[in-house]
TORVEXPA-40581 format. One record per atom (N, C-alpha, C): residue in three letters; chain; x, y, z. Coordinates in steps of 0.05 Angstrom, whole numbers. Each point is the difference from the previous one (the first is absolute). Example, Ala and Ser with C-alpha at 12.3 -4.5 7.8 and 13.67 -1.06 7.14 Angstrom:
<rs>
r aa:ALA ch:A xx:264 yy:-114 zz:156
r aa:ALA ch:A xx:-18 yy:24 zz:0
r aa:ALA ch:A xx:18 yy:24 zz:0
r aa:SER ch:A xx:-7 yy:21 zz:-14
r aa:SER ch:A xx:16 yy:24 zz:1
r aa:SER ch:A xx:-15 yy:22 zz:14
</rs>
This chain:
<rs>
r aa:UNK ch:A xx:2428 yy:1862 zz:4278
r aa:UNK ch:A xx:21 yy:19 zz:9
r aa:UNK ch:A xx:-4 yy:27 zz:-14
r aa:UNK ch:A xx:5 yy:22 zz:18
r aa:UNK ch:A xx:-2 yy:23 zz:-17
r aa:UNK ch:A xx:25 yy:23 zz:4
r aa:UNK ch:A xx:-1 yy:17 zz:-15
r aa:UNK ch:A xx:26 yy:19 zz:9
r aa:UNK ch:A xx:-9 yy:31 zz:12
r aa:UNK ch:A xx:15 yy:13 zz:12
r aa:UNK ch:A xx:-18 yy:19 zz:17
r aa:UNK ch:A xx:17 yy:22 zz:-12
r aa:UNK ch:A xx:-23 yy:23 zz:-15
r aa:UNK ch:A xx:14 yy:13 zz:-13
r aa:UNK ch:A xx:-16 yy:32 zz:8
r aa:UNK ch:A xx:15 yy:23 zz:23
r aa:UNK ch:A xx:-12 yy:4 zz:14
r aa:UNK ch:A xx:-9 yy:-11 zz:22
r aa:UNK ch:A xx:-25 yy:12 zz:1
r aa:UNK ch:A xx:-17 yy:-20 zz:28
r aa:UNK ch:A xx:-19 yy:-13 zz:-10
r aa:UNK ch:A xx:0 yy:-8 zz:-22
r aa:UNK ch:A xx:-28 yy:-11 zz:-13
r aa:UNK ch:A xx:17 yy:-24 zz:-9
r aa:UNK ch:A xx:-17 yy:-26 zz:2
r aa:UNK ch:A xx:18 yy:-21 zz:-4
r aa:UNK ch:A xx:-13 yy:-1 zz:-32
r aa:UNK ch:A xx:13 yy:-10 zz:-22
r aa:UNK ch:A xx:-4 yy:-1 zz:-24
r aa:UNK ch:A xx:4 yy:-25 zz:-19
r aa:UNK ch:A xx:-18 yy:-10 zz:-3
r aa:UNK ch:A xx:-5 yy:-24 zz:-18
r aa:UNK ch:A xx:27 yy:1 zz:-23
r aa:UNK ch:A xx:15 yy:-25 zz:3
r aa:UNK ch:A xx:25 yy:5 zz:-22
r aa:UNK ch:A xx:-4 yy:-15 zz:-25
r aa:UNK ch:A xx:-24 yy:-5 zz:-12
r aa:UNK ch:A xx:-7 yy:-3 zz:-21
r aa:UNK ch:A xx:-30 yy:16 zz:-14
r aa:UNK ch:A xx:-1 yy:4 zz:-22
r aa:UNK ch:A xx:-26 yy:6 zz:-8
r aa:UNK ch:A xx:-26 yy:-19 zz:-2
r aa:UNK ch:A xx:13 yy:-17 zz:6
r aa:UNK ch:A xx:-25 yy:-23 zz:2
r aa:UNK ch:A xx:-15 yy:-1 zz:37
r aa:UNK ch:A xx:22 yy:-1 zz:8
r aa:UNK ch:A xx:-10 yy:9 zz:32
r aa:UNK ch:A xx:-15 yy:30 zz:8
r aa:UNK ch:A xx:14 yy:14 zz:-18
r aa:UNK ch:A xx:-12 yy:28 zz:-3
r aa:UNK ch:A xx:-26 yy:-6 zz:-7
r aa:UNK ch:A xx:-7 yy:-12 zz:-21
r aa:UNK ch:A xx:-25 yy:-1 zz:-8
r aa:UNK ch:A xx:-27 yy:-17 zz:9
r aa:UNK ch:A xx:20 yy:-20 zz:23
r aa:UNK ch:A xx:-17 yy:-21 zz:10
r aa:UNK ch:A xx:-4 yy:17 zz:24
r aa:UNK ch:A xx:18 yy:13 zz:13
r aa:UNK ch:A xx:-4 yy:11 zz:27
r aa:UNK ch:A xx:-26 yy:24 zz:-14
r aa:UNK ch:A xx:-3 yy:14 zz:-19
r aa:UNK ch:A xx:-21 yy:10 zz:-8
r aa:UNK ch:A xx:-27 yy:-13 zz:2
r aa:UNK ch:A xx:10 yy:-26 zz:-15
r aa:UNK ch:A xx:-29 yy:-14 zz:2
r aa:UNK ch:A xx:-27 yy:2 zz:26
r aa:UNK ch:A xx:26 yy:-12 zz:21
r aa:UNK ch:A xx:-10 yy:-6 zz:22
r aa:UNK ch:A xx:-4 yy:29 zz:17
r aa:UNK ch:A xx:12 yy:19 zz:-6
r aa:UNK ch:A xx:-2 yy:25 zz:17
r aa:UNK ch:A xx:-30 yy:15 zz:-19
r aa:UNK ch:A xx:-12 yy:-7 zz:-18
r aa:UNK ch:A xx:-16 yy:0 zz:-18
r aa:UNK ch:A xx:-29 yy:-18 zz:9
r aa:UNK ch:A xx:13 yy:-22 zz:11
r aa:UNK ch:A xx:-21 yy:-29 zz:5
r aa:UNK ch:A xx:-12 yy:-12 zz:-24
r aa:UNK ch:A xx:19 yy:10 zz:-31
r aa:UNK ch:A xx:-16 yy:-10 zz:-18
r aa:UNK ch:A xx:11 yy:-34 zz:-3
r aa:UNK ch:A xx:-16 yy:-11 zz:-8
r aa:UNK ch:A xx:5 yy:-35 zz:7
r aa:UNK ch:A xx:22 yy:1 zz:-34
r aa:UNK ch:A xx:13 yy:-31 zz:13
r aa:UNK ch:A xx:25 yy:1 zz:-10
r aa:UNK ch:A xx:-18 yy:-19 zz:-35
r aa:UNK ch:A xx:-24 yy:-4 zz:2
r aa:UNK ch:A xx:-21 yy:-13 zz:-21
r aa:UNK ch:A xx:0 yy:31 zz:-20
r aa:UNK ch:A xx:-10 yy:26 zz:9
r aa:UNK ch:A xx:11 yy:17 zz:-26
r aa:UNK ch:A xx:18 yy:15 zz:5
r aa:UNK ch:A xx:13 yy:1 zz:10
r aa:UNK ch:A xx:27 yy:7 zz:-8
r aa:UNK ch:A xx:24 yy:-6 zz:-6
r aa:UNK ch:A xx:1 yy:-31 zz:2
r aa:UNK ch:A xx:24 yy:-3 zz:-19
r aa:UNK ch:A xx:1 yy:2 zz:-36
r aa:UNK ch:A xx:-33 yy:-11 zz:-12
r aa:UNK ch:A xx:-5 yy:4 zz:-21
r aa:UNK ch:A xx:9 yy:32 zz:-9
r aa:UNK ch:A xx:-5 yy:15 zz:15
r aa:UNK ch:A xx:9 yy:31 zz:-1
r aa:UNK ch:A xx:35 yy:-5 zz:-7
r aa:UNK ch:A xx:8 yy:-4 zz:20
r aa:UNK ch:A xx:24 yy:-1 zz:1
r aa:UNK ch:A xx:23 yy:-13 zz:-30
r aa:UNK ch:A xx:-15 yy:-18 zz:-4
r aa:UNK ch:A xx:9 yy:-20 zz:-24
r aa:UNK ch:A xx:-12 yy:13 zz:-27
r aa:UNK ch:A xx:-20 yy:9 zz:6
r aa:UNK ch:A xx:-7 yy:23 zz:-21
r aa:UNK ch:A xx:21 yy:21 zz:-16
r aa:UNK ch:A xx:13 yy:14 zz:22
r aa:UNK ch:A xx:18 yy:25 zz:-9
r aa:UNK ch:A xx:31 yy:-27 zz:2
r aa:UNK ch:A xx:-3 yy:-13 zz:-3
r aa:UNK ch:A xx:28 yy:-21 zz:-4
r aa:UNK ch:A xx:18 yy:3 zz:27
r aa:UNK ch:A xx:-9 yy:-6 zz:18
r aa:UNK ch:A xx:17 yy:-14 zz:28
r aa:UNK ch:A xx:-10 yy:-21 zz:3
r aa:UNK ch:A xx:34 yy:-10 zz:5
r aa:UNK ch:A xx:-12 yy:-36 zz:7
r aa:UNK ch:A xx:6 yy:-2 zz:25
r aa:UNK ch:A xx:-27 yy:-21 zz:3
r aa:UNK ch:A xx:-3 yy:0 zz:43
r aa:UNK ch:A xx:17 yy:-31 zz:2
r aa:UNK ch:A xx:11 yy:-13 zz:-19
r aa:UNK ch:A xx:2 yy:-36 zz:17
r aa:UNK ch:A xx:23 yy:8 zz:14
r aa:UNK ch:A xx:2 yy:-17 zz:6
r aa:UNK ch:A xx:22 yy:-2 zz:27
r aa:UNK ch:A xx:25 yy:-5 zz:-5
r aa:UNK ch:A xx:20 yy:-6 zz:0
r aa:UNK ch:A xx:26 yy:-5 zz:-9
r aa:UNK ch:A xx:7 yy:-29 zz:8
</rs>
């Protein structure tokens, strides 16, 4: 689910922010979550 802020729909978390990067990137989710967990965000799930 996302919220539409403007006309650009916008990721309502920073983790979606950063996954929707990934993939708009095509960098595989093999190095980039180590990236991610690096600067201290945690990807598990709830």
């Amino acid at each position: 689910m996302r919220y539409l802020t403007g006309y650009k729909p916008v990721p309502r978390t920073l983790r979606e922010q950063l996954m929707c990067y990934a993939h708009a990137t095509r960098t595989p989710k093999t190095q980039f979550l180590p990236t991610l967990n690096s600067i201290g965000i945690g990807l598990s799930d709830d």
